[in-house]
Every structure is written in structure tokens, then in C-alpha cells.
PAVO-51510 format. One line per 2 residues: number of its first residue (from 1); their letters; for each residue y, x, z of N, C-alpha, C. Coordinates in steps of 0.05 Angstrom, whole numbers, plus 5000, padded with zeros to 4 digits. Each point is the difference from the previous one (the first is absolute). Layout:
NUM> a> Y,X,Z,Y,X,Z,Y,X,Z; ...
END
This chain:
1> xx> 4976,5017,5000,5024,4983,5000,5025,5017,5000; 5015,4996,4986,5032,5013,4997,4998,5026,4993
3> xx> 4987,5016,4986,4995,5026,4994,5019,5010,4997; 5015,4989,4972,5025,5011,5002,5032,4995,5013
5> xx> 4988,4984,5022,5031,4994,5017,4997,5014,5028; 5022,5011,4995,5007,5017,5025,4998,4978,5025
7> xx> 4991,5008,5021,5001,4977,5018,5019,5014,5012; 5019,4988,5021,5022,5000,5025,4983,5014,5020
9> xx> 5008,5027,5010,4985,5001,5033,5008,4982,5015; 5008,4968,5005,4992,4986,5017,4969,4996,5000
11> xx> 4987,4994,4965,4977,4999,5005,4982,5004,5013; 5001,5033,5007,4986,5020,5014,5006,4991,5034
13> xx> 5009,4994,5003,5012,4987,5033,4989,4982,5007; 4983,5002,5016,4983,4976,5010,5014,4979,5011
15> xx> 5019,4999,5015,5028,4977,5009,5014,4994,4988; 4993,5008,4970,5010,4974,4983,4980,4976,4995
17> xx> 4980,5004,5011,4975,4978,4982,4994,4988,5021; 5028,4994,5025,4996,4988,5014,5032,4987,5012
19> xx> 5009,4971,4991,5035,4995,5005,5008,5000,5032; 5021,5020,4997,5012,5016,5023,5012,4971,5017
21> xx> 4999,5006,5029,5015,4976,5008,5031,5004,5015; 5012,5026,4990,5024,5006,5001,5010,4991,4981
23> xx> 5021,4976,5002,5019,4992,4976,5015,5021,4980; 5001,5020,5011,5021,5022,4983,4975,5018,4979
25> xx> 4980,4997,5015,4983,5023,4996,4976,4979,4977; 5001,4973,4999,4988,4969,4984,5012,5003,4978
27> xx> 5033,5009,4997,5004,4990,4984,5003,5025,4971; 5004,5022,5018,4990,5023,4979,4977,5002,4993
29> xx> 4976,4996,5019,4973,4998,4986,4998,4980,4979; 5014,4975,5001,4989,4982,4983,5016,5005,4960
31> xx> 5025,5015,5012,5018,5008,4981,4986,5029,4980; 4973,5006,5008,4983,5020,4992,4977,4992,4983
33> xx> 4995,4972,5012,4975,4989,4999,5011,4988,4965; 5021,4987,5003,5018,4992,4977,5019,5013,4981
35> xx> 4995,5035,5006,5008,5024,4982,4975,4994,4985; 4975,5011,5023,4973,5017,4984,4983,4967,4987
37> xx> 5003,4979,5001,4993,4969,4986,5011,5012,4973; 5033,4995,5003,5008,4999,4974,4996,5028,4989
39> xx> 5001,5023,5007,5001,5015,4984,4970,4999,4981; 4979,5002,5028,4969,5000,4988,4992,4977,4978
41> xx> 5016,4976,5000,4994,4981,4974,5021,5003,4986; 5017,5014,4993,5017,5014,4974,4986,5022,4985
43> xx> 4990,5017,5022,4990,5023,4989,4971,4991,4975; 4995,4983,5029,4969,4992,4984,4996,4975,4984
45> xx> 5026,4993,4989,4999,4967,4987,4989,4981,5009; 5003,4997,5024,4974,4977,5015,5031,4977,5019
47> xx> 4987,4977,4985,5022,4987,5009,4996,4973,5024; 4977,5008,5018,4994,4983,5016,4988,5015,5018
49> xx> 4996,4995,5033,4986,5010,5011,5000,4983,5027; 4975,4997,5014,4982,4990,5008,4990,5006,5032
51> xx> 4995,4981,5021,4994,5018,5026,4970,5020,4993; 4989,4998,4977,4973,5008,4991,5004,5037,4988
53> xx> 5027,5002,5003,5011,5023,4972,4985,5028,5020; 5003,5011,4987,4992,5032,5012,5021,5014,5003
55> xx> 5023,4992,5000,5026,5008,5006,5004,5003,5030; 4987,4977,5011,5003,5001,5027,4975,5007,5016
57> xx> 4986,5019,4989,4980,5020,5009,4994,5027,4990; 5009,5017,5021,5000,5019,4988,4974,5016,5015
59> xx> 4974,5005,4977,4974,5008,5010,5007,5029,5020; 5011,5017,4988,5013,5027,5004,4998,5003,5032
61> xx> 5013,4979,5013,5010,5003,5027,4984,4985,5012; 4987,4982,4989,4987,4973,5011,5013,4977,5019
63> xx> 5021,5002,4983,5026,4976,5014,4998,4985,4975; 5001,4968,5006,5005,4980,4988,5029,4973,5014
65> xx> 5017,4991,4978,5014,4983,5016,4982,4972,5009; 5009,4991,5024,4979,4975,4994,5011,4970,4998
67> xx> 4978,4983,4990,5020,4981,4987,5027,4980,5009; 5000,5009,5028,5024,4984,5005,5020,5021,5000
69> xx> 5002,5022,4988,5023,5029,5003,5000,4992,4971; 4970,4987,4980,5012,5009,4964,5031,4973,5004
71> xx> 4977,4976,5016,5026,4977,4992,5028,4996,5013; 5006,5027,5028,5026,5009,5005,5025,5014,4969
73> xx> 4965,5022,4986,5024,5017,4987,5004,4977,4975; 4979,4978,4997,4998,4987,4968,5035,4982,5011
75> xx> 5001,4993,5031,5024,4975,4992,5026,5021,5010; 4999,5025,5004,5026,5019,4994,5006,5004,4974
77> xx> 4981,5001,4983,5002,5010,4967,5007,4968,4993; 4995,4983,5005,5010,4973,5000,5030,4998,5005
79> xx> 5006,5001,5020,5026,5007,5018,5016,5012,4989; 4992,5026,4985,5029,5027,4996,4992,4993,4964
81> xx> 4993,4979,4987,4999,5000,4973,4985,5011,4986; 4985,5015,5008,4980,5015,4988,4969,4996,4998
83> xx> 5001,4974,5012,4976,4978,4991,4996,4976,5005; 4981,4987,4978,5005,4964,4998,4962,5002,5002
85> xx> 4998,4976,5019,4976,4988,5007,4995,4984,4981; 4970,4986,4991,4994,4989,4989,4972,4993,5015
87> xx> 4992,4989,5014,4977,4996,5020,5002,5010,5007; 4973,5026,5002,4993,5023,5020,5002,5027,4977
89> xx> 5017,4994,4986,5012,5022,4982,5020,5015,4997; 5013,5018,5010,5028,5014,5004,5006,5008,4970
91> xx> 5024,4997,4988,5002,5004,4973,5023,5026,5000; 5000,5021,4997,5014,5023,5004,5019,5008,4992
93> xx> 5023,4998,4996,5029,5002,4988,5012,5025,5007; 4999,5019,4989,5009,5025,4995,5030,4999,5002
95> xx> 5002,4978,4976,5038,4990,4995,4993,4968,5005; 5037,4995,5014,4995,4977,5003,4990,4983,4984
97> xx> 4996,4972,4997,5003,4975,4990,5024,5005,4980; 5027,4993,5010,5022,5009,4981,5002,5021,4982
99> xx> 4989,5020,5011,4994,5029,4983,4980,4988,4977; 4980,4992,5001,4979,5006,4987,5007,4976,4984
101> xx> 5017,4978,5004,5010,4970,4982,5022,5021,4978; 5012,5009,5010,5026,5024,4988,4984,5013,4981
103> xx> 4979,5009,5001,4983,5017,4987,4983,4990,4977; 4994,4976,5012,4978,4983,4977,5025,4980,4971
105> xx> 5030,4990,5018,5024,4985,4983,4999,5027,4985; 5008,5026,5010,5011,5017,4978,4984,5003,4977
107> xx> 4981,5008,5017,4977,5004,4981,5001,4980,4970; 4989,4974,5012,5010,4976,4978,5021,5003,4977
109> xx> 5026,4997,5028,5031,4994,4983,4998,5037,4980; 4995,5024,5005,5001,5024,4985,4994,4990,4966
111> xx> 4969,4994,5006,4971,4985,4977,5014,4983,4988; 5026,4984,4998,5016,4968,4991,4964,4983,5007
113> xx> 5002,5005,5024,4975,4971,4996,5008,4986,5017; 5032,4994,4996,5005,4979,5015,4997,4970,4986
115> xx> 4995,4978,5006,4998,4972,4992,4976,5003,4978; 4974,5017,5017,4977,5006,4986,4985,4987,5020
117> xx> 4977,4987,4999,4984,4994,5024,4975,5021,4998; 4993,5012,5031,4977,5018,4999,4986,4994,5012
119> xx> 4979,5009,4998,4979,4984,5020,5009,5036,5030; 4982,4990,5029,4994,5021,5016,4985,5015,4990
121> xx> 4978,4995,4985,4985,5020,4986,5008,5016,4989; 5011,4992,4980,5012,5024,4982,5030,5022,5015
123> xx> 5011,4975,5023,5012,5031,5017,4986,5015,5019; 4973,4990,5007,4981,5017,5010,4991,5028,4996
125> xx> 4989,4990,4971,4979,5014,4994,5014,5004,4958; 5017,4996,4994,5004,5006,4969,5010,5016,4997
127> xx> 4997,5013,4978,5004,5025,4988,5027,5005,4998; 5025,4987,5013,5022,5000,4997,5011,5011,5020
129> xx> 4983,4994,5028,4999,5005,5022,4987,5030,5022; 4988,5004,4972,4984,5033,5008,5016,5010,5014
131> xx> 5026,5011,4989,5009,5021,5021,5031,4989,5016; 4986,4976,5006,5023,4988,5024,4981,5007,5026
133> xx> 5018,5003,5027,4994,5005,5029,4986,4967,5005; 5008,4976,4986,4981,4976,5004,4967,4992,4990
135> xx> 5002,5021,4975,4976,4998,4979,4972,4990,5034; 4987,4985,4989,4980,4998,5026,5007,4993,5019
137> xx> 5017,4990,5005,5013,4985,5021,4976,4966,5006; 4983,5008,5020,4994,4971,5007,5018,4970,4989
139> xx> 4978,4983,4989,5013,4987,4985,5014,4977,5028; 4977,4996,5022,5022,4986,5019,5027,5007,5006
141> xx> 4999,5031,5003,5026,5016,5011,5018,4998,4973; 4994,4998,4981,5023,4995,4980,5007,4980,4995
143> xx> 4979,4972,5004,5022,4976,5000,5016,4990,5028; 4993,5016,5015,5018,4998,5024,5017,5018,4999
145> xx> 5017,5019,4978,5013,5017,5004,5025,4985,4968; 4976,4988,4985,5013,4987,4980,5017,4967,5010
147> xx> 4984,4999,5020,5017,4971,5009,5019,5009,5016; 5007,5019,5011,5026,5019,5011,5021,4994,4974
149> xx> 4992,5014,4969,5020,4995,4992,5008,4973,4991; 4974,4978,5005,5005,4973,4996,5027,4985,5021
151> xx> 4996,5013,5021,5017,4982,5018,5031,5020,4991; 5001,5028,4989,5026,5001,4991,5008,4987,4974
153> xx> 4986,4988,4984,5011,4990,4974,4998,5011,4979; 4977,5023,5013,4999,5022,4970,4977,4998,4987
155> xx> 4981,4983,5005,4974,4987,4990,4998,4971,5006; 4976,4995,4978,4991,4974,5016,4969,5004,4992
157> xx> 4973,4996,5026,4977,4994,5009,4996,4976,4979; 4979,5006,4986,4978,4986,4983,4974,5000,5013
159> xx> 4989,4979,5018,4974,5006,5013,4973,4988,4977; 4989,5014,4990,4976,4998,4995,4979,4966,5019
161> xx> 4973,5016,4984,4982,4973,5011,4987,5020,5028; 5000,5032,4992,4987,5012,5028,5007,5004,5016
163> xx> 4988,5006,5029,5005,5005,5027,5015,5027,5004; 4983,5020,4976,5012,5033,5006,5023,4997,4983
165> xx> 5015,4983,4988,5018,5005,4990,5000,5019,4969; 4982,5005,4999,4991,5021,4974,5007,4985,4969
167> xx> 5007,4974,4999,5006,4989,4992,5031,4978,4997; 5011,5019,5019,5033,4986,5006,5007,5018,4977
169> xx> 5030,4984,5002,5021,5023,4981,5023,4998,5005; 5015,5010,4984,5016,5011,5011,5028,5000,4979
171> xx> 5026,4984,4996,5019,4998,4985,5023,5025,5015; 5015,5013,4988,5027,5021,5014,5018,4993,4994
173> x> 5024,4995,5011,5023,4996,4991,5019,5025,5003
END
């Protein structure tokens, strides 16, 4: 796991893989926990993570967080913007919501594919999309990031007949 990502020496610290009950000393650990999240699913394109992840076990030391410390750090990454729940799924935001709506309109308005309708698929996963920071973007996390720019006025949500949304689309203004 993570071969090529440098881990944080918090890792290596066994009192991190356990939340401190000093408020000063809570809130830097958790501000670590939500460096090495986001950095480790940027590095590694992985855009969800899970009380199940191997993130929060590190064999090395034989410290694991346990599951009521994953769902402390899952509703801080909740909290400071840097993650959206979806059941029992933490969805990982590197850049905000606004960042990543900023990123997907430009993207569009750059292309003139504005007053084009697209499906999420094709901003998923299409060849137009290769070398955007969204390319692969979970298709839940992108219509929740696309109805961001819905409620500013800079799209409008076409929902499909499916549940995953793999089938919505997507108009830009």
C-alpha cells in the first residue's frame, strides 16, 4: 500500500492511531489525519475512503485507528471541507467543493461546451477529460459537486433513470 507516497512521521508515532484527549493537542492530530487523507488520495487517485481503508493501519508499528477515532477524523474532514459523507463513505476533497465546481465550469466554459448537455460519464471518464485533476472523479462526488454549480446558476442537473447517476447530465452556462 502507498509505495510511492511518502508517509508523514506522524505515521510512525504510535499516539497518533489513538485521538488525543487534549483539545489543543485533538486538534492538531486531527489536522494531520486530514493532511496525510488528502494528500494520500491525490497522490494515489483514490477518491473515497472507508473505516475499512489501510490508511488507518499501519502494519509497520502495529497501530490501527479504531472505528470510533476513523468516524471522529471522517466528521472533521466533514467539518473543515475536506469531506462529504455518503452513508458509510467519506468522499475525499483535496480542493474544495467550490474549487473543484471552478475547475470542472472552466474546464467546460474553456471547451465552448457551454449550452451543450453532457452526460457525468463523459466528465468522468472521456477522453476530453484525461488530463483534468477531475478525470475519475467518482461519479456520486461529481454530481454533488455539479449541483454546487447548479445552485450557482452555472448549470442545470439532468437526472437520468439511474441511482448512480451515471446516466445524469449535465447543461453549462
Amino acid at each position: 500500500m502507498g509505495a510511492d507516497y511518502e508517509w508523514p512521521w506522524q505515521y510512525e508515532f504510535p499516539p497518533f492511531f489513538t485521538i488525543q484527549p487534549i483539545p489543543k493537542t485533538k486538534e492538531q492530530q486531527l489536522m494531520s489525519w486530514r493532511n496525510l487523507i488528502c494528500d494520500y488520495h491525490k497522490t494515489s487517485r483514490i477518491w473515497e475512503v472507508d473505516t475499512t481503508s489501510a490508511v488507518f493501519n499501519n502494519k509497520k508499528i502495529s497501530r490501527q485507528l479504531s472505528p470510533a477515532a476513523i468516524r471522529v477524523v471522517f466528521q472533521n474532514l466533514c467539518d473543515e471541507g475536506q469531506g462529504v459523507m455518503n452513508g458509510d463513505r467519506c468522499f475525499v476533497l483535496w480542493n474544495s467543493v467550490s474549487q473543484w465546481a471552478s475547475l470542472i465550469h472552466n474546464w467546460a466554459t474553456d471547451r465552448g461546451l457551454t449550452n451543450t448537455v453532457l452526460t457525468l460519464f463523459e466528465i468522468h471518464g472521456g477522453d476530453d477529460t484525461e488530463s483534468e485533476p477531475f478525470h475519475s472523479m467518482d461519479i456520486w462526488l461529481l454530481h454533488h459537486v455539479i449541483s454546487y454549480l447548479e445552485k450557482e446558476g452555472k448549470a442545470e442537473v439532468m437526472l437520468g433513470d439511474s441511482e448512480d447517476y451515471s446516466d445524469a447530465g449535465v447543461k453549462f452556462f
